[in-house]
DRENTOR-490130 format. One record per residue: residue in three letters; residue number from 1; chain; x negated, y, z negated of N, C-alpha, C in turn. Coordinates in steps of 0.2 Angstrom, whole numbers, plus 2048, in hexadecimal, padded with zeros to 3 digits. Layout:
REM residues N
Ala; NUM; A; X; Y; Z; X; Y; Z; X; Y; Z;
...
REM end
This chain:
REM residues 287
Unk; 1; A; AB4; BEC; 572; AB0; BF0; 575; AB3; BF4; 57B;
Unk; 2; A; AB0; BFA; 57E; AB3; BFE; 582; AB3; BFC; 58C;
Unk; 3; A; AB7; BFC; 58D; AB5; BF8; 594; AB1; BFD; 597;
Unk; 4; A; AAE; BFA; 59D; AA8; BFD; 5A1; AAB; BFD; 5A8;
Unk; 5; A; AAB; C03; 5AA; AAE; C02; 5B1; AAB; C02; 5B8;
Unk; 6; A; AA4; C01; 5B3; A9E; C02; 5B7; A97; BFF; 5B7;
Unk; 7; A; A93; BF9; 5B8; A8F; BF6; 5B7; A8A; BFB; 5B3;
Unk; 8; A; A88; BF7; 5AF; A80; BFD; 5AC; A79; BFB; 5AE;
Unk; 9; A; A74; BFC; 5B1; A6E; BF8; 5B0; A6B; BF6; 5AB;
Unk; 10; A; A67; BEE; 5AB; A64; BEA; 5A5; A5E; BF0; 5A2;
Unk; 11; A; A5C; BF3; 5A8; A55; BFA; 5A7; A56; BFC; 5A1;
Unk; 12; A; A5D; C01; 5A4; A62; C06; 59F; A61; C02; 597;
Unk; 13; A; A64; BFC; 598; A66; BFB; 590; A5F; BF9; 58D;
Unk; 14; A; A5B; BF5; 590; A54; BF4; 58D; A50; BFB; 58C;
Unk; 15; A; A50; C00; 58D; A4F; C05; 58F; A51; C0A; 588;
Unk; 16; A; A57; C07; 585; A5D; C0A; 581; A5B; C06; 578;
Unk; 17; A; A59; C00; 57A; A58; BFC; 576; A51; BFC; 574;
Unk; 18; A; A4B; BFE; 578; A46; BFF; 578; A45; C08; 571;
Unk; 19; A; A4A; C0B; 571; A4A; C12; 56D; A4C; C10; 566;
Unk; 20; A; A4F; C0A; 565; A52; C08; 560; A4D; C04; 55D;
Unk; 21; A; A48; C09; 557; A41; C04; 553; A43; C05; 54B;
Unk; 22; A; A3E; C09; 548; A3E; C09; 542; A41; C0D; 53F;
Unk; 23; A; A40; C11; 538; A42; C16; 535; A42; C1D; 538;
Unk; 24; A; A49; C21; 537; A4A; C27; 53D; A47; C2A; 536;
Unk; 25; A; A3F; C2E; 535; A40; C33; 52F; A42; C39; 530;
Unk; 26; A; A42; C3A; 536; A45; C43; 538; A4D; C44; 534;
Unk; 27; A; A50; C3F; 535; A57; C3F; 533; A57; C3E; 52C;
Unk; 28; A; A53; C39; 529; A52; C3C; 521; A50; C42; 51D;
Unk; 29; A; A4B; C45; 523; A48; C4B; 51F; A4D; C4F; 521;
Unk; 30; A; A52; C4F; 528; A59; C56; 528; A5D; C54; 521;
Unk; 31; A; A61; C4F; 51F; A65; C4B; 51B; A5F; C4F; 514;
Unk; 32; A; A5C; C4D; 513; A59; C50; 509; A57; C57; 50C;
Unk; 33; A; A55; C58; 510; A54; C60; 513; A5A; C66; 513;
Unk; 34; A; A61; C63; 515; A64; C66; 512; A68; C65; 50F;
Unk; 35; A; A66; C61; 50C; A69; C5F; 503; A66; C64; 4FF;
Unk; 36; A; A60; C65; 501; A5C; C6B; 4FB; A5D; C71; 4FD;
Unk; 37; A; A5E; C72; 504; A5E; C7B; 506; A65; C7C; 503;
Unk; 38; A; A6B; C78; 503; A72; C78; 500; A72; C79; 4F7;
Unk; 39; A; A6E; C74; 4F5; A6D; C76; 4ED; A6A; C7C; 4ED;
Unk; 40; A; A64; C7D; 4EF; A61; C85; 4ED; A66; C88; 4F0;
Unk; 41; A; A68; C89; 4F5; A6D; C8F; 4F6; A71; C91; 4F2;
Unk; 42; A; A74; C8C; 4EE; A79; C8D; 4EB; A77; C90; 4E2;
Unk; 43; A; A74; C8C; 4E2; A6D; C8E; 4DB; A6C; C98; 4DC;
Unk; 44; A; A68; C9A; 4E4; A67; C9E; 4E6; A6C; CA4; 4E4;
Unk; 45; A; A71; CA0; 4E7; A77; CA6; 4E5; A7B; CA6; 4DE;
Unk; 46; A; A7A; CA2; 4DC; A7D; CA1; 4D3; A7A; CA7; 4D2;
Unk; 47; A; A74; CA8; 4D3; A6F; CAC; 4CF; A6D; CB3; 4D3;
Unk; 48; A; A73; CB4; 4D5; A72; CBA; 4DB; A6C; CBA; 4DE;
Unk; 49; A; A67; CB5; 4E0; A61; CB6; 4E4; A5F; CBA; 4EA;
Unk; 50; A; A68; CB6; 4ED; A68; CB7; 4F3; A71; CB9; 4F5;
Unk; 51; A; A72; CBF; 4F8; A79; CBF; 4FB; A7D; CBC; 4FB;
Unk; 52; A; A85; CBD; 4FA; A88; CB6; 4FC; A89; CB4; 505;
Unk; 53; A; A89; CBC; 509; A89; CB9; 50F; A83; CB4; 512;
Unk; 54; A; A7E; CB6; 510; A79; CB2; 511; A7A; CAB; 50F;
Unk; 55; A; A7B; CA7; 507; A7E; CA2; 505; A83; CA0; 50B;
Unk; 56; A; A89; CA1; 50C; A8B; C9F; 511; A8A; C9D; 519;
Unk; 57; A; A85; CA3; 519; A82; CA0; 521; A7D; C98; 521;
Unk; 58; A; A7A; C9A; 51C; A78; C94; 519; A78; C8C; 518;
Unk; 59; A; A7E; C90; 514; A84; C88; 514; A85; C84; 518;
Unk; 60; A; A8A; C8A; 51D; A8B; C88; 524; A86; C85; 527;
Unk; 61; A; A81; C88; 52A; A7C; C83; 52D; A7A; C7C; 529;
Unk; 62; A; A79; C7E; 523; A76; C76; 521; A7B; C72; 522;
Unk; 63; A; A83; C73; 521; A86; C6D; 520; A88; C6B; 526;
Unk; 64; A; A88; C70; 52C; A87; C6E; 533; A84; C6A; 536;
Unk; 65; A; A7E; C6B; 531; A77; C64; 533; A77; C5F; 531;
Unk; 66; A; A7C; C5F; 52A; A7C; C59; 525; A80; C54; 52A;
Unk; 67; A; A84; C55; 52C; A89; C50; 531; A86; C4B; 534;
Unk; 68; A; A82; C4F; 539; A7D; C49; 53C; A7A; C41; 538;
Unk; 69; A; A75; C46; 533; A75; C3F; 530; A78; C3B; 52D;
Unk; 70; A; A7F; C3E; 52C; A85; C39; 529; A85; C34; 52F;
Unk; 71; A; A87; C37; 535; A88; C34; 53A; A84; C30; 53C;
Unk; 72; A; A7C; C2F; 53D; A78; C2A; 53E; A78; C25; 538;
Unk; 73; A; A79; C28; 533; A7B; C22; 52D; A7F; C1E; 52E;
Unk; 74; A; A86; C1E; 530; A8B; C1A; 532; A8A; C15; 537;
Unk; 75; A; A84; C18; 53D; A82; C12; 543; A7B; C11; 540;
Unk; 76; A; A7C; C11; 53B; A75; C0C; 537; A6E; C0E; 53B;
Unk; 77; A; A70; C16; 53E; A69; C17; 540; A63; C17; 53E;
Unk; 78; A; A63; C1A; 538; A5E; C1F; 536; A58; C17; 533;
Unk; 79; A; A59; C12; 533; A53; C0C; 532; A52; C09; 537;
Unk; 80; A; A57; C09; 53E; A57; C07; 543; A57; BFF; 543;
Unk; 81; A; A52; BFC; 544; A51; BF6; 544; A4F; BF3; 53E;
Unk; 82; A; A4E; BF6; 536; A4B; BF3; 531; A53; BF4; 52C;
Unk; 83; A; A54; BEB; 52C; A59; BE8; 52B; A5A; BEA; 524;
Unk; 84; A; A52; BEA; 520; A52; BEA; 519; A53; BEE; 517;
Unk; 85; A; A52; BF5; 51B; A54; BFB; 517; A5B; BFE; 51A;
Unk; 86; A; A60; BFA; 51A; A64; BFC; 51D; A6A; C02; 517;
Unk; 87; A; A68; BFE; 510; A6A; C04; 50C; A67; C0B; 50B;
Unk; 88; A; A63; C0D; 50F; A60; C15; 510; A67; C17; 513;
Unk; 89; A; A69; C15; 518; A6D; C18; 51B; A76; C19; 517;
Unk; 90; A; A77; C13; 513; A7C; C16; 50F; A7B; C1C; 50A;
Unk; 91; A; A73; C1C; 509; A71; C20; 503; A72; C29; 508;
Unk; 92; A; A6D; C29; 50E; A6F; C30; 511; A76; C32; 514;
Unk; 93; A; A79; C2D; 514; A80; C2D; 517; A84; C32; 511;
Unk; 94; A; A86; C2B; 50C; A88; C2E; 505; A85; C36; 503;
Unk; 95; A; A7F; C37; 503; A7C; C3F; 501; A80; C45; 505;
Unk; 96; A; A7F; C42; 50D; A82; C48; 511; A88; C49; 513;
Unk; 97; A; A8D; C43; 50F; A92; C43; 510; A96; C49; 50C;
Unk; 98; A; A92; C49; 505; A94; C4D; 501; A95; C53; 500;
Unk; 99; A; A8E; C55; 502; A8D; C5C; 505; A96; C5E; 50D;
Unk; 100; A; A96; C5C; 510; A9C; C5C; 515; AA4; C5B; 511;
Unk; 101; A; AA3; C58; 50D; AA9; C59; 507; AAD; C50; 50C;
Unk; 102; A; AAA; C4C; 50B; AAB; C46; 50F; AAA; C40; 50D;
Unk; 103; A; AAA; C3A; 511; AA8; C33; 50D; AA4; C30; 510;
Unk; 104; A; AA0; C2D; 50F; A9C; C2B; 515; A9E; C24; 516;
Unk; 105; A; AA2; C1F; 513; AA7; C1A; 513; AAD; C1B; 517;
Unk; 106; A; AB1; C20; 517; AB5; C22; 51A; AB3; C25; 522;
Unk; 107; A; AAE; C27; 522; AAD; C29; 528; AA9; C23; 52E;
Unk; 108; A; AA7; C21; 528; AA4; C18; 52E; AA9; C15; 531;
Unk; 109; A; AB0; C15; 52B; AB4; C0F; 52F; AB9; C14; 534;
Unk; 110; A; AB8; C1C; 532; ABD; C20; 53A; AB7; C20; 540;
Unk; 111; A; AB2; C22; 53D; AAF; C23; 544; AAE; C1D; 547;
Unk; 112; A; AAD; C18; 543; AAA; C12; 549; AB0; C10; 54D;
Unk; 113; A; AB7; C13; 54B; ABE; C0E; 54C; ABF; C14; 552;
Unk; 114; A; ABA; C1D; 552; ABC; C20; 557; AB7; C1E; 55D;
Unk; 115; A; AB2; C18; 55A; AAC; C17; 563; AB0; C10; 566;
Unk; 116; A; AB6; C0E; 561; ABA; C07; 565; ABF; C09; 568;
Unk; 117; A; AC2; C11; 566; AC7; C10; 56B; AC6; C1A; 56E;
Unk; 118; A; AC1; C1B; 56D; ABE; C22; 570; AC5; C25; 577;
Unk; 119; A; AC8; C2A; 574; ACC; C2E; 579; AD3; C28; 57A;
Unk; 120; A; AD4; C24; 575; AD9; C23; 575; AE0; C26; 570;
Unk; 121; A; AE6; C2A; 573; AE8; C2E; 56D; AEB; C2C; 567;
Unk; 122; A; AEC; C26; 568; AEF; C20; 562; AEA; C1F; 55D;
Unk; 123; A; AE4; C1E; 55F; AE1; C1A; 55A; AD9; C1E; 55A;
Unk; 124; A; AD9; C22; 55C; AD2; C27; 55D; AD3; C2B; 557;
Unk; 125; A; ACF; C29; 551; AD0; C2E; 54C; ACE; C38; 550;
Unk; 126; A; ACB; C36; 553; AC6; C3D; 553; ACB; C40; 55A;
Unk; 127; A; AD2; C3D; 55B; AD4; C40; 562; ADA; C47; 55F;
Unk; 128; A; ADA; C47; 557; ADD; C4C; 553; AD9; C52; 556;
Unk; 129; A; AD2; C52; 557; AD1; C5A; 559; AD5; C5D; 55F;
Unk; 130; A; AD8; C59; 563; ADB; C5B; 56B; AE1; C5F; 569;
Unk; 131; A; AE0; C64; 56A; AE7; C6A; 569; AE7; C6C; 571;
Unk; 132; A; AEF; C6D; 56F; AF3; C70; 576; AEF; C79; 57C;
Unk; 133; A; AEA; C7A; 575; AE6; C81; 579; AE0; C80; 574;
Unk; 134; A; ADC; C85; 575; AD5; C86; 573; AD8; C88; 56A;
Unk; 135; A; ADE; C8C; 568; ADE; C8E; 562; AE0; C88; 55D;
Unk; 136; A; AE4; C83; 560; AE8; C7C; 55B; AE1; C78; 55A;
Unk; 137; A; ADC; C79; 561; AD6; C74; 560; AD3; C75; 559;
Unk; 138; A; AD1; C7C; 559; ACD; C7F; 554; AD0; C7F; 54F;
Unk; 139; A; AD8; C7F; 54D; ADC; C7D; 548; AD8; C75; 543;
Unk; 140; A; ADB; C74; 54A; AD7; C6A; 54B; AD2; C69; 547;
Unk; 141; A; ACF; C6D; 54B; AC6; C6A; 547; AC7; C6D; 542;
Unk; 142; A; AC8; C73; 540; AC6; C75; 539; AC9; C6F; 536;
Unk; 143; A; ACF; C6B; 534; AD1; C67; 530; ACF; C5E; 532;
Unk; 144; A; ACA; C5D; 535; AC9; C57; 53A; AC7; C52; 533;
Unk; 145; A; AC4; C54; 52F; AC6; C4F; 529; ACC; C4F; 526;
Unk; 146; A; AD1; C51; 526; AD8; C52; 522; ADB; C4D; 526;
Unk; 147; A; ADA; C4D; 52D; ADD; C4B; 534; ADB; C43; 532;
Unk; 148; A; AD5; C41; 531; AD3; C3B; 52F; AD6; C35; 52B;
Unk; 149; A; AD8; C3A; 524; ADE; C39; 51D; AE4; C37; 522;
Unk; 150; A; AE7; C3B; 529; AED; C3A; 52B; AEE; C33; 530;
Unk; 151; A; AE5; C33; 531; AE4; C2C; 536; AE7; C27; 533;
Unk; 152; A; AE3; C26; 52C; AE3; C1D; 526; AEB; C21; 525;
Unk; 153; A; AED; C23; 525; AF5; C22; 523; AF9; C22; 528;
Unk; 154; A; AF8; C24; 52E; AFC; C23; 536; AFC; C17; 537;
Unk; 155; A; AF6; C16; 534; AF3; C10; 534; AF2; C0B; 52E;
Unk; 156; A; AF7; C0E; 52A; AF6; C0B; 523; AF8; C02; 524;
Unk; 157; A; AFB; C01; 529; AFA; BF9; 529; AF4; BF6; 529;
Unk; 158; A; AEF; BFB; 52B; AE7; BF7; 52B; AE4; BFA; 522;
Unk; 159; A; AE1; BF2; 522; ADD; BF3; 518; AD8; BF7; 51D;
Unk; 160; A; AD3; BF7; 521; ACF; BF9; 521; AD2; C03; 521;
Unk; 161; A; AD6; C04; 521; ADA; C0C; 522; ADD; C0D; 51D;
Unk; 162; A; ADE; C08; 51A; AE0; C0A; 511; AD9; C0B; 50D;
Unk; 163; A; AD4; C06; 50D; ACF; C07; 50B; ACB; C0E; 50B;
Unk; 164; A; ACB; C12; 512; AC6; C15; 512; AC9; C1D; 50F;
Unk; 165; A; AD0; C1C; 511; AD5; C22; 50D; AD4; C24; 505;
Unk; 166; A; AD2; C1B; 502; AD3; C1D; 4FA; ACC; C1D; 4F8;
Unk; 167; A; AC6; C1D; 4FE; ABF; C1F; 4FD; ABE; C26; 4FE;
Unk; 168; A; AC1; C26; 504; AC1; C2E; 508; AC4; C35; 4FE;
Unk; 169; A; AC9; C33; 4FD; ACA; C36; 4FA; AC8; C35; 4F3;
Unk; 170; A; AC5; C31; 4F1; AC0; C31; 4EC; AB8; C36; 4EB;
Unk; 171; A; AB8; C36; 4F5; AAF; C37; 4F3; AB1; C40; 4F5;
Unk; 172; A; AB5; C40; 4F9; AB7; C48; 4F9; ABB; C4D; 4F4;
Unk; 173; A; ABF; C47; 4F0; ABE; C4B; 4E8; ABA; C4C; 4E4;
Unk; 174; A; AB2; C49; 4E7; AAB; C4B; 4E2; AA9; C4F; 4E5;
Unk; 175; A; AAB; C51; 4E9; AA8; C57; 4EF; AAC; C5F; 4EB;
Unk; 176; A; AB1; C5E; 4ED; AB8; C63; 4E9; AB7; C64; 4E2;
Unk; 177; A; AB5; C60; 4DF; AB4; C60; 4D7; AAE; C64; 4D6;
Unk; 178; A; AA8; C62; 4D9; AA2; C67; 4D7; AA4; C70; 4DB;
Unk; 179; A; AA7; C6D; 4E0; AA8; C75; 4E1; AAE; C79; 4DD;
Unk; 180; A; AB2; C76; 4DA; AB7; C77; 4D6; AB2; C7A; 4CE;
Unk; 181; A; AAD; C76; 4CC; AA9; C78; 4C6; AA4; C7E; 4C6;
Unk; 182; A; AA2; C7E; 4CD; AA0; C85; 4CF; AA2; C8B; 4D0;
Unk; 183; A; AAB; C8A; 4D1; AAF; C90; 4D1; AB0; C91; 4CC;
Unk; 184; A; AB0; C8C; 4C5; AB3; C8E; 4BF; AAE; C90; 4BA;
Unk; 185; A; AA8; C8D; 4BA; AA4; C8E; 4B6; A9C; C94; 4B8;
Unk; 186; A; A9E; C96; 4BE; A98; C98; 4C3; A9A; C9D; 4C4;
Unk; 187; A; A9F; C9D; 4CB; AA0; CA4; 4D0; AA5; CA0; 4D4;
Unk; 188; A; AAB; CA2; 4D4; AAF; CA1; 4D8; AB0; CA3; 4DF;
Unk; 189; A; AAD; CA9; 4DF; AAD; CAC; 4E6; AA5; CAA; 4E8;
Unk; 190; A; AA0; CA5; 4E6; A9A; CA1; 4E8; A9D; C9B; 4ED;
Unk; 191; A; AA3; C98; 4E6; AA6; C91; 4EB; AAA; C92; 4EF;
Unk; 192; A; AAE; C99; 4F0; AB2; C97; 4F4; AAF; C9C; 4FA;
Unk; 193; A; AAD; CA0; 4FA; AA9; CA3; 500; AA2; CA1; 504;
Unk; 194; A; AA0; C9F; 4FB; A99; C9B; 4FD; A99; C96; 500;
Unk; 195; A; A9D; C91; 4FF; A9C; C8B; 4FF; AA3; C87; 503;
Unk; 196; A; AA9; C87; 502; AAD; C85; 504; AAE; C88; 509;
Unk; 197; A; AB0; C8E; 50A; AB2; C91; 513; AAC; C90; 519;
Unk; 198; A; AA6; C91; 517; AA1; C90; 51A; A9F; C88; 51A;
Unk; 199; A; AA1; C84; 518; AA0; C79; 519; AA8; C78; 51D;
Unk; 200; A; AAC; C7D; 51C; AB3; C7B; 521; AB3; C7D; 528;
Unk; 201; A; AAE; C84; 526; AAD; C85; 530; AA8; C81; 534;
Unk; 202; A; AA4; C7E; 52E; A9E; C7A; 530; AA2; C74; 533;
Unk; 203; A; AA8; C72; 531; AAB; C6A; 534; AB0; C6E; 539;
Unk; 204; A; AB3; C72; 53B; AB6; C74; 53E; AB0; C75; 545;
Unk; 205; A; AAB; C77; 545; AA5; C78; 549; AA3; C74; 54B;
Unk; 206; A; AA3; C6B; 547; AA0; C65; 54A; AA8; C62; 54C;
Unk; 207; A; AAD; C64; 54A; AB4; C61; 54E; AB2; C63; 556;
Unk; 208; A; AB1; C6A; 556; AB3; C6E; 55D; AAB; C6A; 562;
Unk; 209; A; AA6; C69; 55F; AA0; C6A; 563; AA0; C60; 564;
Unk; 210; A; AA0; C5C; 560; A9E; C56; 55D; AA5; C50; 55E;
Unk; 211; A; AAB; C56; 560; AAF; C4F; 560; AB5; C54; 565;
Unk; 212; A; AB6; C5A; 567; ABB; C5D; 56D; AB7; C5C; 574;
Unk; 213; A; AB0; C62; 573; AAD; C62; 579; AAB; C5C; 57E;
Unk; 214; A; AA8; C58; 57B; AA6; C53; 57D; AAB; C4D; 582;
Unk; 215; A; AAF; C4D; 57E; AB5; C4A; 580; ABC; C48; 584;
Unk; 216; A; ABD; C51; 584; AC0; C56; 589; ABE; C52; 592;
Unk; 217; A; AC4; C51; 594; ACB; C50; 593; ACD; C4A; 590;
Unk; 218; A; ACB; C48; 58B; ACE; C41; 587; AD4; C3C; 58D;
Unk; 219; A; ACD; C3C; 594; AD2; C37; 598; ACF; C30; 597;
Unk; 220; A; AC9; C2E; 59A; AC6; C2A; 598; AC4; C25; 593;
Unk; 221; A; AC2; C1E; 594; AC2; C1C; 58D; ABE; C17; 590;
Unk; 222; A; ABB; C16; 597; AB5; C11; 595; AAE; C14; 593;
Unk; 223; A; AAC; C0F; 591; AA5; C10; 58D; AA1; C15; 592;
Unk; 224; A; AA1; C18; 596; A9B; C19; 599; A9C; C1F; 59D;
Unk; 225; A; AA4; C1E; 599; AA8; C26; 59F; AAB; C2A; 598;
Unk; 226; A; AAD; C29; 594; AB2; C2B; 590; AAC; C31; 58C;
Unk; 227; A; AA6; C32; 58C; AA4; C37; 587; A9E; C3B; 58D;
Unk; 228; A; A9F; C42; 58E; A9A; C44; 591; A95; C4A; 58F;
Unk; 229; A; A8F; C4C; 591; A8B; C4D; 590; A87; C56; 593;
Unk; 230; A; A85; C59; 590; A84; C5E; 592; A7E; C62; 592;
Unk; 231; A; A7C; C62; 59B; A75; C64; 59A; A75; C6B; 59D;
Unk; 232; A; A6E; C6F; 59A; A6F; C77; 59D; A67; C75; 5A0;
Unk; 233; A; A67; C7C; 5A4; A5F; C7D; 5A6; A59; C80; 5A4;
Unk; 234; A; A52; C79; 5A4; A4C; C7A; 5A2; A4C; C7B; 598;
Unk; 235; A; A4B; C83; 598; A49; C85; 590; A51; C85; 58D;
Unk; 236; A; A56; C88; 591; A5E; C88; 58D; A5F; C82; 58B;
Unk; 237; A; A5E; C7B; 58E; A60; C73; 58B; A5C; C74; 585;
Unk; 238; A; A56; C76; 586; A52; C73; 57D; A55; C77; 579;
Unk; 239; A; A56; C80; 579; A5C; C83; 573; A62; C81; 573;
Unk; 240; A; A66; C7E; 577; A6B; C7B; 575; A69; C75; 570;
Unk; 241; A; A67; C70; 574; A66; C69; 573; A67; C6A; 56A;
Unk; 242; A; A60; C70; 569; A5F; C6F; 562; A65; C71; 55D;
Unk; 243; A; A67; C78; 561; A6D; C79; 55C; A74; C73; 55D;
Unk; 244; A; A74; C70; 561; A7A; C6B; 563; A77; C66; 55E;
Unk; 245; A; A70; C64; 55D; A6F; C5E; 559; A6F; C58; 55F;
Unk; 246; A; A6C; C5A; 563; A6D; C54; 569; A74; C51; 56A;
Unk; 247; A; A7A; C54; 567; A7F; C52; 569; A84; C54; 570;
Unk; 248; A; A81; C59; 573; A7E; C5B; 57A; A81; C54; 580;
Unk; 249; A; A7C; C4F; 57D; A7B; C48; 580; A7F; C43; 57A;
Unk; 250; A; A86; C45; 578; A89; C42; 575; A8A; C3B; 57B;
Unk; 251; A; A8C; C3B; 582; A8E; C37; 585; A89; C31; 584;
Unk; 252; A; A82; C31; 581; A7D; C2D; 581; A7E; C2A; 57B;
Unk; 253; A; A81; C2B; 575; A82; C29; 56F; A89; C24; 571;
Unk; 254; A; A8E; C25; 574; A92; C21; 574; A91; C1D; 57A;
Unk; 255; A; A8C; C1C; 57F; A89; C17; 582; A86; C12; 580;
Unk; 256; A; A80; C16; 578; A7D; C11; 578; A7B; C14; 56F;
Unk; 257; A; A80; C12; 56A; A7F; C16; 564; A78; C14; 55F;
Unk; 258; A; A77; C0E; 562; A70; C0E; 55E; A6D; C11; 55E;
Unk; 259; A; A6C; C16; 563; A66; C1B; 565; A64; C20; 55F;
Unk; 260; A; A62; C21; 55E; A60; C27; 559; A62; C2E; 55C;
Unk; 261; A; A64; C33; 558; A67; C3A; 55D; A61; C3C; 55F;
Unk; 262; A; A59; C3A; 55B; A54; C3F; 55D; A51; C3E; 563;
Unk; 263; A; A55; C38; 568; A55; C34; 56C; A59; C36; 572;
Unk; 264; A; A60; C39; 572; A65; C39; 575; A60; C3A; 57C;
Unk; 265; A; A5D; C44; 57D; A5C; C44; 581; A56; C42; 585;
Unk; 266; A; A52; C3F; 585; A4D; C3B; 585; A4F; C35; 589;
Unk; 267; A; A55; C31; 586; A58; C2B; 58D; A5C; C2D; 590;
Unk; 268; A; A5E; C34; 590; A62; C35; 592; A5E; C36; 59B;
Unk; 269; A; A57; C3C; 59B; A55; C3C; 5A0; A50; C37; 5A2;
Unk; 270; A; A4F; C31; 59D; A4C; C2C; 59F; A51; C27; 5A3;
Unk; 271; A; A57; C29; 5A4; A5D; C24; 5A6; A61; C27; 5AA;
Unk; 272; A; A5E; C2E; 5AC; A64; C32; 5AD; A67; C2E; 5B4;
Unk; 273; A; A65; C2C; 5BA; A66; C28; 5BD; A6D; C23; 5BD;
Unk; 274; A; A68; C1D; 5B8; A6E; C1A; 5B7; A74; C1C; 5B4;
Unk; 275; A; A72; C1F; 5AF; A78; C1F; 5AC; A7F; C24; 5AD;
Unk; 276; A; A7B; C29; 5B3; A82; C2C; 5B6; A84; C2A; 5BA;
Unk; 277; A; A81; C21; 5BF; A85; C1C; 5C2; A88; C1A; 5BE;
Unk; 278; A; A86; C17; 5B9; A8C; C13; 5B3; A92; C17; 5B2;
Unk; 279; A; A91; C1E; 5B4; A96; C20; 5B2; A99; C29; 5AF;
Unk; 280; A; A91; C29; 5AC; A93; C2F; 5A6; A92; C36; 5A9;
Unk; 281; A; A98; C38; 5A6; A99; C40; 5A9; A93; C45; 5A6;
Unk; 282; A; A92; C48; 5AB; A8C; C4E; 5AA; A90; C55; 5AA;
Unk; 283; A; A91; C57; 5A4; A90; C61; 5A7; A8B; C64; 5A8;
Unk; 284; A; A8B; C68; 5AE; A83; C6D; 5AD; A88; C73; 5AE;
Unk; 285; A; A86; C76; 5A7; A8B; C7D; 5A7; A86; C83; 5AD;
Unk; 286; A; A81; C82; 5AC; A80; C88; 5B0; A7B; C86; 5B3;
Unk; 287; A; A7D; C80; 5B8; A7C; C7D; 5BF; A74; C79; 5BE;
REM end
């Protein structure tokens, strides 16, 4: 666990642990939501319904959105506290992983091994986005799953970084395959404009937004300092919040990941107090 260099209060965490109840449905309904705006879209364009650049913009959003719930999958969000149904979460994990051309297996065992050792450059899978200028960053992310494949092999002494490599590249050659069957037997300028350039800027978009910004300066590594958070004013926070995905208030997820994202900012202002004594950086871009 990540040290504290800052006591928390008992308030704060009951407080934290009090958001942590039952089934997140929101998250479900984004995850098969667009899972289906992603098939019809692509249905839509097979059959010239709908434009290719429109099919694209399309893409790109939903599969921007798909991540999320990969991601509360992996902290076993999306049931919360209903132990039983803790397979939903492999199931929404698994679905949205694939749309993002990913593993949901292989990304439980990098992200979780990025919240143990968060902004460390040795062992932080996610510290590959950090380039020398804004251009290498954006390099970065655009390949921030390639970069993951370079982690379990930087790390090949650990089974658990061999295991998730020969997972990782199994479930993202089921992803490559169908887009590969759509270029050959469909429209090849559907998968590779449609589909593939627009799901690579979508990870390139969550590298820069979900794993650089936040981050930045990657000095930090205690729990309560190392990830910070980003508030605007009155009506501007709630059109970010929504296009950021509440990851805005990433710093609240790596304080207390049980939380549910449709939560972040919610404890964030219910705690704001304590938890900028504990520790956590706030930006107010525009005061």
């Amino acid at each position: 666990m990540l040290p504290e260099h800052r006591a928390h209060s008992e308030t704060m965490a009951q407080n934290a642990n009090a958001m942590v109840e039952g089934i997140v449905w929101q998250t479900i309904a984004l995850s098969l939501g667009c899972a289906a705006i992603i098939i019809g879209t692509m249905i839509a364009g097979a059959l010239n319904a709908i434009p290719l650049w429109a099919v694209s913009l399309i893409i790109y959003v939903s599969v921007y959105l798909s991540y999320t719930a990969l991601h509360e999958a992996v902290h076993q969000n999306i049931t919360g506290t209903r132990k039983d149904l803790a397979w939903i979460n492999k199931a929404i994990g698994t679905l949205s992983s694939f749309f993002l051309a990913h593993s949901y297996e292989m990304h439980k065992t990098i992200h979780l091994t990025h919240h143990r050792n968060t902004n460390d450059p040795e062992h932080d899978p996610d510290h590959w986005v950090k380039g020398s200028n804004f251009l290498m960053t954006a390099l970065r992310s655009l390949t921030i799953f390639n970069g993951y494949f370079l982690y379990c092999q930087r790390h090949w002494d650990n089974p658990q970084m061999r295991r998730a490599y020969w997972i990782g590249l199994r479930d993202t050659g089921l992803t490559f395959t169908a887009i590969l069957l759509i270029g050959v037997f469909i429209d090849w300028r559907l998968a590779v404009f449609g589909y593939l350039i627009p799901a690579t800027l979508a990870a390139m978009t969550l590298g820069l937004l979900f794993d650089y910004a936040v981050h930045v300066p990657y000095i930090a590594r205690a729990r309560f300092e190392n990830t910070r958070v980003f508030v605007f004013p009155r009506w501007l926070d709630t059109i970010v919040t929504w296009a950021y995905v509440q990851q805005n208030y990433h710093g609240v997820h790596h304080a207390f990941p049980r939380i549910p994202f449709t939560k972040y900012r919610r404890f964030f202002r219910e705690s704001e107090n304590d938890i900028v004594e504990a520790g956590l950086p706030v930006v107010r871009p525009l005061g």
